[in-house]
C-alpha positions in Angstrom: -1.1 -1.8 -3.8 -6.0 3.1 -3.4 -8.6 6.0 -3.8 -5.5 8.4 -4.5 -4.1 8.0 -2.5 -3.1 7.9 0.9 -0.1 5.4 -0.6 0.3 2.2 1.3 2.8 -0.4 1.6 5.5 1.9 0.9 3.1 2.8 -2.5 2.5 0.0 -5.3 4.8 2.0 -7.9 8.0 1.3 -5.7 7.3 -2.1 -5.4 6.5 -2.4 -9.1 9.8 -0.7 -9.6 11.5 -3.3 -7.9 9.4 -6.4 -9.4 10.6 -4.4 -13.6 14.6 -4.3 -12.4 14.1 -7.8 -11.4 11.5 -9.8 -13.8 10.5 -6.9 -16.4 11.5 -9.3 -19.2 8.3 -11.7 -18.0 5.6 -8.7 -18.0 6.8 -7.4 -21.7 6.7 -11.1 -22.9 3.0 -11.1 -21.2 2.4 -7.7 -23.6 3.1 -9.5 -26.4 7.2 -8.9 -26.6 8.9 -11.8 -28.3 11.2 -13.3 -25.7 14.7 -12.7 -27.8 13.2 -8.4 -27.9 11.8 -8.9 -24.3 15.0 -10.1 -22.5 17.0 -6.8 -23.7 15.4 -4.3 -21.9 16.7 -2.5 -18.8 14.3 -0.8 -16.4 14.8 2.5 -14.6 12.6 4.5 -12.7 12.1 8.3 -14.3 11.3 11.6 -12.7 9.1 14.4 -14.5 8.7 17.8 -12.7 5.0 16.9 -11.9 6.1 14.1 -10.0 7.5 13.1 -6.7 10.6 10.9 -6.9 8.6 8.5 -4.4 5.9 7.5 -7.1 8.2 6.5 -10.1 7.2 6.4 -13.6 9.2 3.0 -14.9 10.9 3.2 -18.0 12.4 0.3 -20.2 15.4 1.0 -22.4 16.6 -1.1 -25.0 20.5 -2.6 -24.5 20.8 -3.9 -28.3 22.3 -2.3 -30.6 19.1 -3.2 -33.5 16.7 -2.5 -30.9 14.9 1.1 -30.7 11.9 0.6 -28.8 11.5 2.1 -25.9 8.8 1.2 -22.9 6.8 3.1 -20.5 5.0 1.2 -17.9 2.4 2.4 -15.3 1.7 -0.1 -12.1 -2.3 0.9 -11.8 -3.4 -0.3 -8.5 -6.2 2.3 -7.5 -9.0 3.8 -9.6 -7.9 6.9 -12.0 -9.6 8.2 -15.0 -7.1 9.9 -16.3 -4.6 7.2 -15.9 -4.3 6.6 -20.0 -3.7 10.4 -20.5 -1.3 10.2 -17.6 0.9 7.3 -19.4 0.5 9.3 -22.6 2.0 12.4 -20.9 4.9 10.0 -20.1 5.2 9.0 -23.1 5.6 12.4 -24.5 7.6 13.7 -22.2 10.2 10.4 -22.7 10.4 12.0 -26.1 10.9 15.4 -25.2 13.5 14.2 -23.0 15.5 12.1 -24.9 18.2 13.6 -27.4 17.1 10.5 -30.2 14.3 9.7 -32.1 13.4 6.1 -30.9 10.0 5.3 -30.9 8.3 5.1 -27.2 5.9 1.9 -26.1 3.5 2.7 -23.5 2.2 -0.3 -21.0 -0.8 0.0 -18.6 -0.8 -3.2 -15.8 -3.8 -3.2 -13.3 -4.2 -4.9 -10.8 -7.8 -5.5 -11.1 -10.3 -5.3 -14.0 -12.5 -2.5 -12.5 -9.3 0.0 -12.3 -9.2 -0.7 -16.1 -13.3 0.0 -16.6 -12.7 2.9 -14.5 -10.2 5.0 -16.5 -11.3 7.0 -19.5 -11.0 5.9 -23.0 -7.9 7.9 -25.0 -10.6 8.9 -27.3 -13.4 10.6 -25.2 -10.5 13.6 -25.2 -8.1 12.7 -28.1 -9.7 11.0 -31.5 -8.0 8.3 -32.8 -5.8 7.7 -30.0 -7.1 4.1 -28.7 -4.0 2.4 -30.1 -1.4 4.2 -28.6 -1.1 2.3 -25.4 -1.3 -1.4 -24.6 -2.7 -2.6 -21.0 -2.9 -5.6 -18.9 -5.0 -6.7 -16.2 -3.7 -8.8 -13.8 -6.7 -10.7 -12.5 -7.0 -12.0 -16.1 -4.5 -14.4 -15.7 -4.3 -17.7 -13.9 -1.2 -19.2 -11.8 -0.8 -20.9 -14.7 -0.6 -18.3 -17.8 1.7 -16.3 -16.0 3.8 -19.3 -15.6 3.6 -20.6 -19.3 4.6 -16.8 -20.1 7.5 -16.9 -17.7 8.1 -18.6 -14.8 9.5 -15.7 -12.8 6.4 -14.1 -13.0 5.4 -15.9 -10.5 5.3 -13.1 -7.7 2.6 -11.4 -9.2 0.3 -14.9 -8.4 -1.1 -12.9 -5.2 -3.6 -11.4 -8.0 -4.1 -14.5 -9.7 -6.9 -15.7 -6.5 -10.0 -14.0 -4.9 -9.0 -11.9 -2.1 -11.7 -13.6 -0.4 -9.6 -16.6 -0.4 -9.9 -19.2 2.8 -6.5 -18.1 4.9 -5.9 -21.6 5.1 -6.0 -22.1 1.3 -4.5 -19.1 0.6 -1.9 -20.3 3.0 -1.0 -23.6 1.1 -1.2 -21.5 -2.4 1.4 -19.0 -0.8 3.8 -21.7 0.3 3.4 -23.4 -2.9 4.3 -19.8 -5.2 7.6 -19.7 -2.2 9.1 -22.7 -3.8 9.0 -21.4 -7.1 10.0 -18.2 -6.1 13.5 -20.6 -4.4 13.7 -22.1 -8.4 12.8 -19.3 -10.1 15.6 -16.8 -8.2 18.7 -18.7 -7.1 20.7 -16.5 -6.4 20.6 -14.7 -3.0 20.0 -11.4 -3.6 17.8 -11.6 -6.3 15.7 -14.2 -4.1 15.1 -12.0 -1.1 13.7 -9.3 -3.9 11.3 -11.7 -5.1 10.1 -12.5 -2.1 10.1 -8.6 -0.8 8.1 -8.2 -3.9 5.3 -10.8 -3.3 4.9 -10.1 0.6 4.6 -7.0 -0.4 2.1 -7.8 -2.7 0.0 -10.2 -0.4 0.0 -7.2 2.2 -1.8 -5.3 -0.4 -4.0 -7.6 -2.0 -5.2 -9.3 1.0 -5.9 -6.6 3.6 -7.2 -9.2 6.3 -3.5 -10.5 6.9 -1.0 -9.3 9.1 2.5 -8.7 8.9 3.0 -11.5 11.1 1.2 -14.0 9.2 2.6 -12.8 6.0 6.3 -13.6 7.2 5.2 -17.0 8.4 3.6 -17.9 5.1 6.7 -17.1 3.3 8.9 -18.7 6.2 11.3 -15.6 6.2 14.2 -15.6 8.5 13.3 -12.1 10.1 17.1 -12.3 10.9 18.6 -13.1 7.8 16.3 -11.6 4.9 15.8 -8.6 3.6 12.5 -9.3 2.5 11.3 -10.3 6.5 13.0 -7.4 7.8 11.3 -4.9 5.8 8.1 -6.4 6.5 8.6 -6.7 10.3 9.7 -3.0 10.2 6.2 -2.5 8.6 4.4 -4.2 11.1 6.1 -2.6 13.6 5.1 1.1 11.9 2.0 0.1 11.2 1.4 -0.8 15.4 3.1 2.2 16.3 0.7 4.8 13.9 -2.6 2.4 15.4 -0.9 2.7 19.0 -0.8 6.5 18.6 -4.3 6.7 17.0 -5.8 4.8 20.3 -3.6 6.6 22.5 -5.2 10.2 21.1 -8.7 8.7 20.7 -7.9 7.7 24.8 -6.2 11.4 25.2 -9.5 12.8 24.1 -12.1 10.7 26.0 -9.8 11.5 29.2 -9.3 15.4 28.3 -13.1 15.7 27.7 -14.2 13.9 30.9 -11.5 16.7 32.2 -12.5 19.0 31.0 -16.5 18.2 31.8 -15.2 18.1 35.5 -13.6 21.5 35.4 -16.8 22.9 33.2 -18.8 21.6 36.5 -17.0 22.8 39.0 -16.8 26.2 37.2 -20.6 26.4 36.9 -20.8 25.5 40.3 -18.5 28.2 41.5 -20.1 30.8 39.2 -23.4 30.4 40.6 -22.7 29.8 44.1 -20.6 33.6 43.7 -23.6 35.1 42.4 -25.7 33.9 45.1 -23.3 35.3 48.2 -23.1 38.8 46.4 -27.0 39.0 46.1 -27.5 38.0 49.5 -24.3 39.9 51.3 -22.4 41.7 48.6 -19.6 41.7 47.3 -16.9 39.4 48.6 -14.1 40.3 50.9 -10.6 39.4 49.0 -10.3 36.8 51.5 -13.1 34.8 50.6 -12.7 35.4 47.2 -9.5 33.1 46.9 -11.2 30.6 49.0 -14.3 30.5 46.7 -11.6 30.2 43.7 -9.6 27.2 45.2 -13.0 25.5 46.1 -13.4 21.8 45.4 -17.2 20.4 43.8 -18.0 18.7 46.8 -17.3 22.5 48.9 -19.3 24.3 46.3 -22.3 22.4 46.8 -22.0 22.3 50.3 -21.9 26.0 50.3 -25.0 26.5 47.9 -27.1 24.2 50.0 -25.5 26.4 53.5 -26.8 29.5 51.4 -30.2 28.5 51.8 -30.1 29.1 55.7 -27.2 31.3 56.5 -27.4 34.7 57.2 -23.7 36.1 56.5 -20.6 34.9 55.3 -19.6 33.2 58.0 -22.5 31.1 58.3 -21.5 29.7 54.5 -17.4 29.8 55.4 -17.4 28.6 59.0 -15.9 31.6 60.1 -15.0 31.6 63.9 
């Protein structure tokens, strides 16, 4: 789901958002959660004044009674050093926040190993402070460890292949991760989620496909789900903002071949002007507006006439 950023796809920490309300439970078991802790945590998205309500920070809260842990989770899908620091602030601030004294967990999850080798160690700035967050990286896994760790984990297998991935591999790999997706999430709602989630997902992990082929892949009933409908409408935005960009790149090439016209015929007119006051004077008012409502082709008609004619009526075929 990014140089930071100009946010795509609606921005990676939305969709992440949606994919902790709907599996979270799989990507704290992949942390290390035991399931009976792991299944007991609610996810929430949090605003801190720094931040835009559009790029949530996603927080887990504990719904036991003899649990006290609490979880903050970053979605990393674009390079930033400071991205450690960043989840450490969260943390803190989830402290600062809260009116308790419950311990905060912080989780990094990248997308791909060289956002991880990218971001700053905790301890070039703060000693001692390796330990205080946990991350993940995505491309680590296979299909399969993500499915021995959970089964509904299986959205996030778009990061599982090479984005370089033949389409028409990639293809039978995609319909393949639909039918566990149909197992995985019976129920309806929940189901067109998940596969909002990984279509998103595939949109952002492998640029080369479009909208179009995306929704095929998935066979989504453009009609009936949510998750086609959204990424139809994304299509359609995305044509419309590459419609406008040729249409100005076409404005331009047609307002400077204009405007190279007028520049002509402005030169033209300038000169041949200069030329008829040298030779006769100054211009009655008369031929002044015709000399300013003058067309190329009259212009340079008039300066070859100048080379012969001995008043102005010899150049404006005055009777």
């Amino acid at each position: 789901m990014m140089t930071k950023p100009s946010r795509q796809l609606r921005g990676t920490d939305e969709t992440f958002l949606q994919l902790m309300q709907l599996s979270g439970a799989g990507l704290l078991k992949l942390a290390g959660f035991p399931t009976e802790i792991a299944e007991h945590y609610e996810f929430r998205a949090v605003e801190f004044k720094e931040k835009q309500l559009q790029r949530p920070d996603v927080e887990g809260i504990p719904v036991l009674e003899t649990m006290n842990t609490r979880v903050t989770i970053e979605f990393q899908g674009y390079t930033d050093k400071y991205i450690r620091y960043r989840t450490l602030n969260s943390m803190l601030q989830i402290c600062l926040k809260s009116r308790d004294e419950k311990p905060v967990i912080g989780i990094i999850v990248y997308t791909e190993k060289r956002y991880q080798t990218a971001a700053l160690a905790l301890d070039k700035l703060i000693a001692k402070a390796t330990d205080l967050v946990q991350e993940l990286v995505l491309t680590d896994y296979s299909e399969a460890d993500l499915l021995a760790v959970d089964p509904r984990l299986i959205v996030l297998a778009p990061f599982t292949v090479s984005p370089k991935l033949d389409k028409a591999i990639l293809k039978q790999k995609v319909v393949q991760w639909r039918d566990h997706i149909d197992k995985c999430y019976p129920a309806t709602e929940e189901l067109s989620e998940a596969l909002n989630i990984i279509g998103l997902l595939l949109l952002n992990r492998f640029r080369d496909l479009s909208h179009q082929e995306i929704i095929d892949m998935l066979n989504l009933d453009l009609m009936q789900s949510r998750a086609g409908r959204e990424i139809y409408q994304m299509g359609q935005l995305e044509g419309e903002q590459k419609g406008k960009q040729v249409g100005l790149a076409e404005g331009k090439q047609a307002g400077l071949a204009e405007g190279k016209q007028v520049g002509l015929i402005e030169g033209e007119r300038l000169v041949v002007a200069r030329l008829l006051e040298k030779r006769f004077g100054k211009l009655p008012v008369t031929l002044q507006a015709r000399l300013e409502q003058a067309t190329l082709i009259e212009l340079e008609q008039w300066s070859v006439d100048l080379l012969t004619a001995t008043c102005f009526e010899d150049i404006f075929k005055i009777q």
